[in-house]
C-alpha positions as CSV (number, residue, x, y, z in Angstrom):
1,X,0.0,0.0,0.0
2,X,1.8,3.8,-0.9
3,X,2.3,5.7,2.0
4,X,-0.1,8.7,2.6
5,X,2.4,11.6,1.6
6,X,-0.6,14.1,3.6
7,X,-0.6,11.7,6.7
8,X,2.2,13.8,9.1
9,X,3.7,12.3,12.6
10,X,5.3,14.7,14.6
11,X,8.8,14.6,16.3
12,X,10.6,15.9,18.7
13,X,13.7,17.8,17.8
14,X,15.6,15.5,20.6
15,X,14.5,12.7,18.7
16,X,15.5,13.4,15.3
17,X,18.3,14.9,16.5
18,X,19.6,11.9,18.3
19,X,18.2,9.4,15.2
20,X,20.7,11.4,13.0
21,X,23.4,11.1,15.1
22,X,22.9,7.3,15.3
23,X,23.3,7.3,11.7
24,X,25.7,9.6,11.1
25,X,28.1,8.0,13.6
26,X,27.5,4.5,12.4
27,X,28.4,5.3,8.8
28,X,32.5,6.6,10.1
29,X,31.9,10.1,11.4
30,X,33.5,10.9,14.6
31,X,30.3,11.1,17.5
32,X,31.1,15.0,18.3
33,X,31.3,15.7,13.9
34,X,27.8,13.8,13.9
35,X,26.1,15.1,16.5
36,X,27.4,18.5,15.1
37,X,25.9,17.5,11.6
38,X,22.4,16.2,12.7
39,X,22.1,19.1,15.4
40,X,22.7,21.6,12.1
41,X,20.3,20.1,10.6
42,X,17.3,19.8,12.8
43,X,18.0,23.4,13.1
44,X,16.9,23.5,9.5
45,X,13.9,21.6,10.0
46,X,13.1,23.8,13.4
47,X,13.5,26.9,11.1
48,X,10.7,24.9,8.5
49,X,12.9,24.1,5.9
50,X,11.5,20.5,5.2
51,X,13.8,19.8,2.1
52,X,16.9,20.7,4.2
53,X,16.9,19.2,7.2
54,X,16.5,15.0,7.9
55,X,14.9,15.3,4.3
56,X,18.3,15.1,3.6
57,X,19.5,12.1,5.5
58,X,19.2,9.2,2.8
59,X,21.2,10.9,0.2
60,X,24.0,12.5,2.5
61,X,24.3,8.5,4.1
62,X,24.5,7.0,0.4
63,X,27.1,9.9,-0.4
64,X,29.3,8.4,3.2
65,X,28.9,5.3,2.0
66,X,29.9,6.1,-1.5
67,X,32.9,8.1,-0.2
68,X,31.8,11.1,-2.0
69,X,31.8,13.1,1.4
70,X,34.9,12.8,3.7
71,X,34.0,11.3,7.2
72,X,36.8,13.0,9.1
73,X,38.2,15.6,7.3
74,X,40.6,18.0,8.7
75,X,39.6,21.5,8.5
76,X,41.9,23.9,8.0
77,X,42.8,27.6,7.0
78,X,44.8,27.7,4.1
79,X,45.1,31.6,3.6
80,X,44.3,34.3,5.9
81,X,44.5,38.3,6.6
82,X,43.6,40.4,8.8
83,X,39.5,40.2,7.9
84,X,39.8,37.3,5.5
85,X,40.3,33.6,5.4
86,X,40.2,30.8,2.7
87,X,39.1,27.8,4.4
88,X,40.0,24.0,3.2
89,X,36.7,21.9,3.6
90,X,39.0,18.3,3.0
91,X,35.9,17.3,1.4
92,X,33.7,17.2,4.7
93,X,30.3,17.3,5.0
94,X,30.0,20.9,3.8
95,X,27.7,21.7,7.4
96,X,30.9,21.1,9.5
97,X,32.7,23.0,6.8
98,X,30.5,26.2,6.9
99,X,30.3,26.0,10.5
100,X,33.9,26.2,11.2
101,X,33.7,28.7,8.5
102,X,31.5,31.0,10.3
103,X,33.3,30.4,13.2
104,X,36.1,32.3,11.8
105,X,34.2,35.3,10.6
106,X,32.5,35.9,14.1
107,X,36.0,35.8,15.7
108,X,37.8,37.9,13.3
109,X,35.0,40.1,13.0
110,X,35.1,41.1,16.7
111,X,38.3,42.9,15.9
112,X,38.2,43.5,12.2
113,X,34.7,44.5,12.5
114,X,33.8,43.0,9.4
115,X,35.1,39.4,8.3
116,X,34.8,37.4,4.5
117,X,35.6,34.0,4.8
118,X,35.4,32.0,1.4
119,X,35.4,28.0,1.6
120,X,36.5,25.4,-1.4
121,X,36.3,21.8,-1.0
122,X,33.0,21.9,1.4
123,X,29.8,20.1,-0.1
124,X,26.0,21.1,0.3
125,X,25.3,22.4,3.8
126,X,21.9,22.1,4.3
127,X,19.4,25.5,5.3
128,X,21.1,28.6,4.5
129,X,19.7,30.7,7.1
130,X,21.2,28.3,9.9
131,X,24.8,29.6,9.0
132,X,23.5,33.3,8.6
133,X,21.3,33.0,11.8
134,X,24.9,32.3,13.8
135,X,25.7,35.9,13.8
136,X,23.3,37.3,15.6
137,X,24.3,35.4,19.6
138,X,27.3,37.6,18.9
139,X,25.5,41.1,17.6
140,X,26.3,41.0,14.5
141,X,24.6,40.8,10.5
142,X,25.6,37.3,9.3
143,X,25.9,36.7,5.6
144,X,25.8,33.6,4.1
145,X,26.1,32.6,0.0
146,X,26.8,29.1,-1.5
147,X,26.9,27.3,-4.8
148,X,24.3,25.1,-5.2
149,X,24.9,21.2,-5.4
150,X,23.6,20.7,-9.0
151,X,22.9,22.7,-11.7
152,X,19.1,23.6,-13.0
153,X,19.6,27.1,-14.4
154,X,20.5,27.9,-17.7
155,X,21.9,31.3,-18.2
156,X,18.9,33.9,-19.4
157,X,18.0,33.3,-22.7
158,X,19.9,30.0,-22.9
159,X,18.9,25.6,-23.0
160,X,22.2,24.5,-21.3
161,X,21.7,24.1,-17.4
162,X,25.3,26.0,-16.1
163,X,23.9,27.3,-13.4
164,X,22.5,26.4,-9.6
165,X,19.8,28.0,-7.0
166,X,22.4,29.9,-5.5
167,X,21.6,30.5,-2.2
168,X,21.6,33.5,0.1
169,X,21.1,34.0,3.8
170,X,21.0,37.3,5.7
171,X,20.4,37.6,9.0
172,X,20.1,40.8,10.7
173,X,19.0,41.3,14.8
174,X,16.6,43.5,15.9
175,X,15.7,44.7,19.6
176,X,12.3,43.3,20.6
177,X,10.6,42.3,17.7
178,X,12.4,39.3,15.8
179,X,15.3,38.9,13.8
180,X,15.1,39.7,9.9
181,X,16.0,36.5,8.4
182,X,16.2,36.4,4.1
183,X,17.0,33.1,3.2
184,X,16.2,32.5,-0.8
185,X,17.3,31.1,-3.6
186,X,18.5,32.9,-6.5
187,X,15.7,30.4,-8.5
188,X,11.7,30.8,-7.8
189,X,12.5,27.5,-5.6
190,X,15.1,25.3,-4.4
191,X,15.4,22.0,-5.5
192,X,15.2,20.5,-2.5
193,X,11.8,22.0,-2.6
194,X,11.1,20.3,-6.0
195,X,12.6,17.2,-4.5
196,X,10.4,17.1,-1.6
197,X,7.3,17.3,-4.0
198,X,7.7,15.0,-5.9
199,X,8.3,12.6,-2.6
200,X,5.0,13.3,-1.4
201,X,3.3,13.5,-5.3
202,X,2.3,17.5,-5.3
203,X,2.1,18.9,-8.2
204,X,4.2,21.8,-8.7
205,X,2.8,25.1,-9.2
206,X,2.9,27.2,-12.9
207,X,5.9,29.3,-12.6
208,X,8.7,27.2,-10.8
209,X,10.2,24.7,-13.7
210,X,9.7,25.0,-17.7
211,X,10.3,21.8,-19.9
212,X,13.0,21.3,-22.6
213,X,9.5,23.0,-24.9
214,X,10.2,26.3,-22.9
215,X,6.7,25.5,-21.3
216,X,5.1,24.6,-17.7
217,X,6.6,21.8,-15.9
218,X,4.3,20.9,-13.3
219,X,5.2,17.3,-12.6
220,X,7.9,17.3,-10.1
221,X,8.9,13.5,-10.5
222,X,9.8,14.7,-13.8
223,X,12.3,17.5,-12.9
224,X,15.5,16.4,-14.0
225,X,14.1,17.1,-17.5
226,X,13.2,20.9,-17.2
227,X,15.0,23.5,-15.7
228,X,14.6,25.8,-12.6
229,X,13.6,29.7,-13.3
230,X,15.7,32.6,-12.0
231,X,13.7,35.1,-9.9
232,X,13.1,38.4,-11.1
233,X,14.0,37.0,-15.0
234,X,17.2,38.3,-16.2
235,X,17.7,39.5,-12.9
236,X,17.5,36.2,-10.8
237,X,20.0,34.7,-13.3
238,X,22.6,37.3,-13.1
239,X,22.9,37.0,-8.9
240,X,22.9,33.4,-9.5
241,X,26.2,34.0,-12.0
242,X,27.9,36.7,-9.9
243,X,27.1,34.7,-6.5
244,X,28.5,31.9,-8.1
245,X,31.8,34.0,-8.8
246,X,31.9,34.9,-5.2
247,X,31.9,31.6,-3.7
248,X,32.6,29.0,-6.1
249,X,35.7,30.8,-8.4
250,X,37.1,33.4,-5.9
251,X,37.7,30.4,-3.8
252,X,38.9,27.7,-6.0
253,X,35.8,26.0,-5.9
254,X,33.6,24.3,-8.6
255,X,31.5,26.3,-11.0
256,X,29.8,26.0,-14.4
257,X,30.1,23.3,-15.9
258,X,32.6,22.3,-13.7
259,X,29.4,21.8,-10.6
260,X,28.9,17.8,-9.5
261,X,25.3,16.6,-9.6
262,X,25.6,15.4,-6.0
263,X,21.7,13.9,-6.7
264,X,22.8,11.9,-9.9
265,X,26.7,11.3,-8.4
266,X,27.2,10.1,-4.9
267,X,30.8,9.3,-5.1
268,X,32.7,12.1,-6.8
269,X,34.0,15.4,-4.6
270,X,31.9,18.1,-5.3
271,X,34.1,21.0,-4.2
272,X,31.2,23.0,-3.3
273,X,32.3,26.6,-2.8
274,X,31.0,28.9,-0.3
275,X,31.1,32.6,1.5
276,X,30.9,33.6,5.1
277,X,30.5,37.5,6.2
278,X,29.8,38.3,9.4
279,X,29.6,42.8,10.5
280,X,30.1,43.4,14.0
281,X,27.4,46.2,15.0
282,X,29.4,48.2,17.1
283,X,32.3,48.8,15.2
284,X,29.8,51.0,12.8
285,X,27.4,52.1,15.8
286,X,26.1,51.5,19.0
287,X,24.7,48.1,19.1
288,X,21.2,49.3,20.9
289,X,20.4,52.0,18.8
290,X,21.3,49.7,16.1
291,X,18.4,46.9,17.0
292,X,16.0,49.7,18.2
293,X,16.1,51.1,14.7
294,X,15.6,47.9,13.1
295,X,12.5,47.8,15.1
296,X,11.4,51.0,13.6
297,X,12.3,49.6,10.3
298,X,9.9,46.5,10.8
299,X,7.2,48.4,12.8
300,X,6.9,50.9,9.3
301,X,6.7,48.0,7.3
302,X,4.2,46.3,9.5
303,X,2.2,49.6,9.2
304,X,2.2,49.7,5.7
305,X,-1.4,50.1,4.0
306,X,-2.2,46.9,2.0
307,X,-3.3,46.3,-1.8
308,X,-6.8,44.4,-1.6
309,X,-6.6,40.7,-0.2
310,X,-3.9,41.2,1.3
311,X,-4.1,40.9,5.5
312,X,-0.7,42.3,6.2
313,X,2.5,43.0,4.8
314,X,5.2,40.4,6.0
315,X,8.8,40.9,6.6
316,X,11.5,38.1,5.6
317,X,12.0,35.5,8.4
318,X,8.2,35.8,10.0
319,X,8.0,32.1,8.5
320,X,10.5,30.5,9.9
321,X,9.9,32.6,13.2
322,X,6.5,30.6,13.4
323,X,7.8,27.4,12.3
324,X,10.2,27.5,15.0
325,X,7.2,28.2,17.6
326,X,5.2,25.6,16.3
327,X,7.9,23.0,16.2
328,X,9.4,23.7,19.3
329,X,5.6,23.2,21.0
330,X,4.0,20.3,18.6
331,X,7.2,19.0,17.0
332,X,8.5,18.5,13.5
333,X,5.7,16.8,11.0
334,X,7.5,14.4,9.1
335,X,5.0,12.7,6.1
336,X,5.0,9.0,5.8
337,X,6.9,8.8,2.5
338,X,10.1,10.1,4.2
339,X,9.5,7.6,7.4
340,X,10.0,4.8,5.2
341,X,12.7,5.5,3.5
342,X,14.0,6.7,7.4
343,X,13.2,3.3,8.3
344,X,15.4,1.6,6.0
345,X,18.4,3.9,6.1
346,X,18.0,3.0,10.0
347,X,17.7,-0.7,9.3
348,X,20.7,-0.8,6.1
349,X,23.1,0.9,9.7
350,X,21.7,-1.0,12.5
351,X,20.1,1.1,14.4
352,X,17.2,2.2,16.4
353,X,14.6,3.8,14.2
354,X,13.4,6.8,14.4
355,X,11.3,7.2,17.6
């Protein structure tokens, strides 16, 4: 009998959390690297991004098993200045990578006041606004932009896919109300998004994919024939080019054509290239004023009058905000399709299931 993709069981984060772990440590990571791993990416699922957090799981296992992701990689800084660093991934799972990446901008950044630190050799890192979100326990605007894991873009105008969703993640604090998260994809949607459809047998909406015709793609179980739209048109595309400069050849990373399917190829390094910028407040102005004006900021859009139909104007981040509440009180829904396939990545490792 299919599984019900509409039929949800809730979780606690403790017990995803820990499930991932299990795995992670019984395919060859060290326990404190996969508890790392898993608690990074229950953030993600915490923050509602259901194609980035234990959505994940069965492919970044088959990539460990594969060997296309390094189970103890050493981490290192190859280059470094003042309010720069290149950091060496070692082909790690690219949410240790970014981490430690981050890690390094916060630090240098209390002194430097502003810290880029660009990453070669990491792979796909899960939700974007986890990284981004780091900065703000420490008062500061995090920035966070990465090459996405396999390309479904073609440049505007073009039929060959060169190009990936792109990510980007700002996160920027505020006093009382809540942080301003923007977390997007330089494409209408992220794959994982796509992915996660056709999972659970939606059909896509009019407006994310076009087939090899140039026309709707709706059917997400058929996505790796059509290609992903830039936002904004010509626009979209050319963030998704120049963000893909930034982090993938400023830093020695893969771009282009160069970019490893890591959905079609489990074994291969991907040499996923990546960016971390983190802006330490006070070193522009006082830290207060700073969040109390951010308030301002949100309370004049909140105030905005609306166009007819629409309830409220919204700020980036009040989604995740709620999913966050929601989770943390009633836990993370997880749809029967996933479970299963949970259930046998559990079984294939020998261990506990999930819950």
């Amino acid at each position: 009998m299919p599984a019900d993709a509409n039929n949800m069981q809730r979780f606690t984060r403790d017990q995803i959390e820990a499930f991932m772990t299990r795995c992670f440590a019984a395919s060859g990571m060290p326990d404190a690297d996969a508890a790392t791993v898993a608690n990074l990416m229950a953030e993600g699922d915490m923050l509602g991004k259901d194609s980035h957090g234990i959505f994940r799981l069965p492919g970044y296992i088959g990539r460990l098993k594969s060997g296309g992701f390094n189970p103890t990689p050493d981490i290192k800084i190859e280059k470094e200045r003042t309010a720069m660093a290149l950091v060496d991934g070692d082909n790690g799972m690219g949410h240790l990578v970014v981490h430690r990446a981050a890690e390094v901008a916060i630090e240098k950044a209390k002194t430097a006041g502003v810290a880029w630190v660009g990453l070669h050799s990491s792979n796909h890192a899960g939700a974007a606004g986890v990284y981004s979100n780091m900065a703000l326990d420490h008062d500061m605007i995090g920035l966070y932009v990465a090459v996405g894991s396999a390309n479904h873009l073609p440049p505007w105008g073009g039929t060959e896919a060169l190009l990936s969703t792109n990510p980007i993640a700002v996160s920027v604090p505020a006093d009382k109300e809540d942080s301003i998260v923007l977390d997007m994809a330089t494409t209408v949607t992220s794959y994982g998004k796509v992915k996660v459809y056709a999972q659970r047998g939606i059909e896509m909406p009019e407006g994310w994919m076009v087939g090899p015709d140039g026309g709707p793609l709706t059917d997400a179980s058929k996505a790796d024939t059509g290609y992903l739209l830039p936002i904004g048109g010509p626009k979209g595309y050319g963030l998704a080019l120049i963000f893909g400069i930034l982090a993938g050849t400023l830093n020695g990373a893969h771009f282009g054509k160069n970019v490893v399917d890591m959905n079609a190829d489990a074994a291969s390094p991907t040499n996923t290239g990546q960016f971390y910028l983190a802006v330490n407040i006070s070193a522009f102005m006082d830290v207060g004023d700073f969040k109390k004006q951010v308030d301002a900021v949100i309370a004049e859009m909140h105030g905005s009058p609306t166009l007819p139909g629409v309830e409220r104007v919204r700020l980036p981040g009040e989604g995740t905000h709620a999913a966050y509440a929601d989770r943390t009180a009633n836990g993370i829904p997880l749809p029967d399709p996933l479970l299963e396939n949970l259930a046998r990545v559990a079984d294939d490792l020998s261990v506990d299931r999930l819950g």
